[in-house]
N, C-alpha and C positions, 0 to 999 in steps of 0.2 A: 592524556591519550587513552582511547579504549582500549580495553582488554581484548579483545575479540571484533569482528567487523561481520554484518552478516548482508543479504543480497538475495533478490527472489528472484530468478530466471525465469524471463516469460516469453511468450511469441506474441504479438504486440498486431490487433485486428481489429481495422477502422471501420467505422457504420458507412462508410463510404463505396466501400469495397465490392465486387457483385455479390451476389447470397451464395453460400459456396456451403449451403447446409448439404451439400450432395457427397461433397468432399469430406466431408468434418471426419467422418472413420476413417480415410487413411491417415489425413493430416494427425486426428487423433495417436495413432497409431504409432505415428513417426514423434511426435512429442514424446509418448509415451518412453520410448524406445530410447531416446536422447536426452533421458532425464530434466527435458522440461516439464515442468509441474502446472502450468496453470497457462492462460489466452489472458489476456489484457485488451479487453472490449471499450474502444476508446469509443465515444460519440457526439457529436454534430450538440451545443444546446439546442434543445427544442424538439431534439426526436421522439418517436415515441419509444419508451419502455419495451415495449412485449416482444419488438425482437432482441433485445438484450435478455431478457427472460425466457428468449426461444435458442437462444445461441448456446446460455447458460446449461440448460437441459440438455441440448446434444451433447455438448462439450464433457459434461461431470459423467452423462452414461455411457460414456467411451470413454474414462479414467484420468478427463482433465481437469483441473479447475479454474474457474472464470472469475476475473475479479471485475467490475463493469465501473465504469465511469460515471460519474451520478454529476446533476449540474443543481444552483439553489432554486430553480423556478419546476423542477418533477414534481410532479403530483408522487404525494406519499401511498396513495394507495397501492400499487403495483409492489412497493416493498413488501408485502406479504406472501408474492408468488416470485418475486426474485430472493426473496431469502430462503427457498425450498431448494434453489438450484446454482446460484454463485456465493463464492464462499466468502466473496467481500465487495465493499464497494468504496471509491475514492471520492475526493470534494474537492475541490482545487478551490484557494483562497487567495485573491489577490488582492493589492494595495499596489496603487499608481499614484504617485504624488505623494502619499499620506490618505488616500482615501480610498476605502473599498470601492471594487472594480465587480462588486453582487450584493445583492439584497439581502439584505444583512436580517431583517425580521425570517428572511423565507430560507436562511440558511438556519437559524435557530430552530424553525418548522421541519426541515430536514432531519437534522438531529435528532430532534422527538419520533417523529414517524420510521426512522430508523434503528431507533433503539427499542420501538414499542414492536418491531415485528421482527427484532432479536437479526439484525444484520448488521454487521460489522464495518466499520469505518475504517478510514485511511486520514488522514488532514491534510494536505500538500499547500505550502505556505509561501507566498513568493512577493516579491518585496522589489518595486520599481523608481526609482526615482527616490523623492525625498521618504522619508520616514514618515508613519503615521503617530499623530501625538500619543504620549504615553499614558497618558489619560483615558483618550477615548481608546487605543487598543484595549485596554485593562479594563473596563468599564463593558467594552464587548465578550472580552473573555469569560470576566463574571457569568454573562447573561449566558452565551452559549456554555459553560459552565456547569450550571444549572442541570441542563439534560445529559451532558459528559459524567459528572459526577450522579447521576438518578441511574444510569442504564452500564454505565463503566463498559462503551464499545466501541471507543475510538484506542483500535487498535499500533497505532504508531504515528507520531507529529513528525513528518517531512519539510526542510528546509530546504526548498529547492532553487533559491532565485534569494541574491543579496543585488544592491544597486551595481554598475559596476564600478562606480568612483568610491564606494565605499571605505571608508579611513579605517583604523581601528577602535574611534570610539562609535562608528555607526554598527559595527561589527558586534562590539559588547553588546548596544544598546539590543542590535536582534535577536540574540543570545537569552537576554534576558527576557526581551520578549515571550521566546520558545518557550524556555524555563516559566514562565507565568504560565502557559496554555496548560501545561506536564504539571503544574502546581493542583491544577482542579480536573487533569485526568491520570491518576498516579499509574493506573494500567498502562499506559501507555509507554511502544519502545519511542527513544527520540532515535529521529533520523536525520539524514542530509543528503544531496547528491554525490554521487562520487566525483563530481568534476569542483562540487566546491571544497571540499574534505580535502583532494588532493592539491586546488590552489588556493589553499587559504589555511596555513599552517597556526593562526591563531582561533579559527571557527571546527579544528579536530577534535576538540574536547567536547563539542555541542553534541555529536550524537556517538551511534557505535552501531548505524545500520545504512545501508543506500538505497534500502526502499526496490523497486521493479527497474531490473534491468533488462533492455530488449534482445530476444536471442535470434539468431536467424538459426529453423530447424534443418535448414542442409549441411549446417555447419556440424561434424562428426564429434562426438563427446562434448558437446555443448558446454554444460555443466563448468568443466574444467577448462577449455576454449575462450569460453566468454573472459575470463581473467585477465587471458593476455593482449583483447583485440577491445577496441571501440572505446565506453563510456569508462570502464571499469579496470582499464588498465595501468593509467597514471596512479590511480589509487592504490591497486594492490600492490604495485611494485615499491611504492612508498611505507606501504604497511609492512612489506617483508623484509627494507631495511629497520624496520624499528620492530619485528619478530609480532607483528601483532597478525593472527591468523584471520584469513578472511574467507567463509564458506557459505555454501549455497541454504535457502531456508524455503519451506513453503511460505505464500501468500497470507497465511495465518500463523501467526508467531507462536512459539509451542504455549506461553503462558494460556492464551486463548482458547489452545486446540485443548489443551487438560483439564480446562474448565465447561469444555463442551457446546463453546460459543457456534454452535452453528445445527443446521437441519438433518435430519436420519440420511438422506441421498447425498448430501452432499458430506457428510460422516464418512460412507462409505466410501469414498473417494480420496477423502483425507487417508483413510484407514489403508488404502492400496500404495500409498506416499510412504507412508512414518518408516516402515520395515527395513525402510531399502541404507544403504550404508550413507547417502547422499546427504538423506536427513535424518541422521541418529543421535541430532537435541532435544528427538520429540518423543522421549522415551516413556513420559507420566501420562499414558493413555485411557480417556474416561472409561469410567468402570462397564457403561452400559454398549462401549464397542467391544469390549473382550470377550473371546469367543463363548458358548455355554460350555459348561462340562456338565 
C-alpha cells in the first residue's frame, strides 16, 4: 500500500467545444477561486496545435494551468511555443490485442522533440484485450527509453485501462510491465486510475497517484468536494479505511517544479499555486522564482 495518494483537480475542455476565449477571465476566475489548478485541453488527433497554444496563454495569464493532450502523429515543432505556455502535456498509449494502437517510431519522435524544448510529459498506458508480448513491449521500452532516460521528462507512468477479464497473473504481468517503463524513467511518479486502484485490491501497490481528475467548477470547494463525488470517491473512501491520506496536487509534481522543469510564464503561475495551504508539498521552490531582496 502507498503511503500517501495524491490527484490533480482539473476542468476538463474539448477542442470540440465553441471558442469560449471571450469567456476564459471569468471561467479563469472561478477556477481560480475554487482551487482548481489547471484546464485539461483534450483534442480531436489531427488538430492543429496553435489553438492549444492559444488556450494555454489565455489560461496561464489569468492564473491557470493548461496541461494539453499531445497525439504520436504532432509535428514537434509547435512544442517550442507550447512549452512557453502549458505546463505539461500527455500521450495516451494503447495496445489492443497485444499490439499498439500508434506509431510507435513517431511516438519515440515525440519524446525527443518534447524533451528537446524542455516540455513535460505524462504517459497514460492502457491495455485491451490480450497482452502485448513481453518481448516486444521491453524491446520498445528500451527504444523509447533512450530519450526518457536523455531528457528525464516524463513526469508520471498512468495505468489507466487493464483488460477486463484480467486474472491475477495478467495483473502481475502489467505491473511489471509499468515497473519496466519506471526502470528507464526513475523521475517519474507511478500512477493508476482511481477506479482501478479501488477495484483491483492486488494492482494498489502499482502506484500512489490518480493522475487528472475531472472537476465541475460550479461545484463549491471543489478541491475537497471532488473526494466525495464521481471518479475519485470509491478510492478515497477505501484509502481512509486503511488511514492512507489522499490530497490535491498541481499538474506538475513538486519533484519537477524544484527542479524548475518548466518556462518563466508559466513559472509564474506555478508560483501563484505553491503558497496556498491546498498545495503545501511544494515547499523546495527554485532559487530563481524567489522574490529579490
Amino acid at each position: 500500500m502507498p503511503a500517501q495518494l495524491s490527484y490533480v483537480p482539473v476542468f476538463e475542455y474539448s477542442s470540440d467545444q465553441p471558442d469560449f476565449l471571450n469567456e476564459t477571465k471569468e471561467l479563469a476566475r472561478h477556477l481560480f477561486e475554487s482551487e482548481v489548478p489547471a484546464c485539461y485541453f483534450r483534442r480531436k488527433q489531427g488538430r492543429d496545435l496553435q489553438r492549444a497554444i492559444k488556450v494555454a496563454q489565455e489560461f496561464n495569464t489569468r492564473g491557470i494551468l493548461t496541461v494539453v493532450e499531445l497525439w504520436p502523429d504532432d509535428p514537434v515543432l509547435p512544442f517550442r511555443n507550447l512549452a512557453e505556455w502549458a505546463v505539461s502535456g500527455t500521450i495516451g498509449l494503447h495496445w489492443v490485442d497485444g499490439v499498439p494502437a500508434f506509431d510507435a517510431d513517431a511516438v519515440l519522435e515525440l519524446l525527443d522533440g518534447a524533451g528537446r524544448h524542455r516540455l513535460v510529459l505524462d504517459l497514460i498506458l492502457k491495455f485491451r484485450g490480450t497482452l502485448p508480448d513481453e518481448k516486444e513491449f521491453k524491446s520498445w521500452v528500451r527504444k523509447a527509453g533512450k530519450w526518457m532516460k536523455k531528457y528525464s521528462h516524463v513526469q508520471t507512468v498512468k495505468l489507466a485501462e487493464i483488460p477486463a477479464d484480467a486474472d491475477a497473473a495478467m495483473k502481475q504481468t502489467i505491473a511489471g510491465y509499468i515497473a519496466s517503463v519506471l526502470e528507464v524513467s526513475r523521475w517519474s511518479k507511478r500512477s493508476i486510475s482511481a477506479s482501478l486502484w479501488a477495484g483491483h485490491e492486488d494492482l494498489r501497490t502499482v502506484a500512489a497517484d490518480f493522475g487528472f481528475i475531472t472537476v465541475d467548477p460550479d461545484v463549491e470547494q471543489p478541491v475537497d468536494a471532488v473526494q466525495k463525488t464521481g471518479e475519485l470517491a470509491d478510492a478515497v473512501r477505501i484509502a481512509k479505511e486503511s488511514a492512507i491520506p489522499v490530497y490535491a496536487r498541481l499538474p506538475m509534481i513538486p519533484r519537477f517544479y524544484s527542479k524548475g522543469w518548466f518556462a518563466f510564464e508559466v513559472g509564474k503561475t506555478l508560483d501563484a499555486w505553491v503558497d496556498r495551504n491546498a498545495f503545501r508539498d511544494y515547499r523546495d521552490r527554485p532559487g530563481w522564482l524567489e522574490d529579490p531582496r
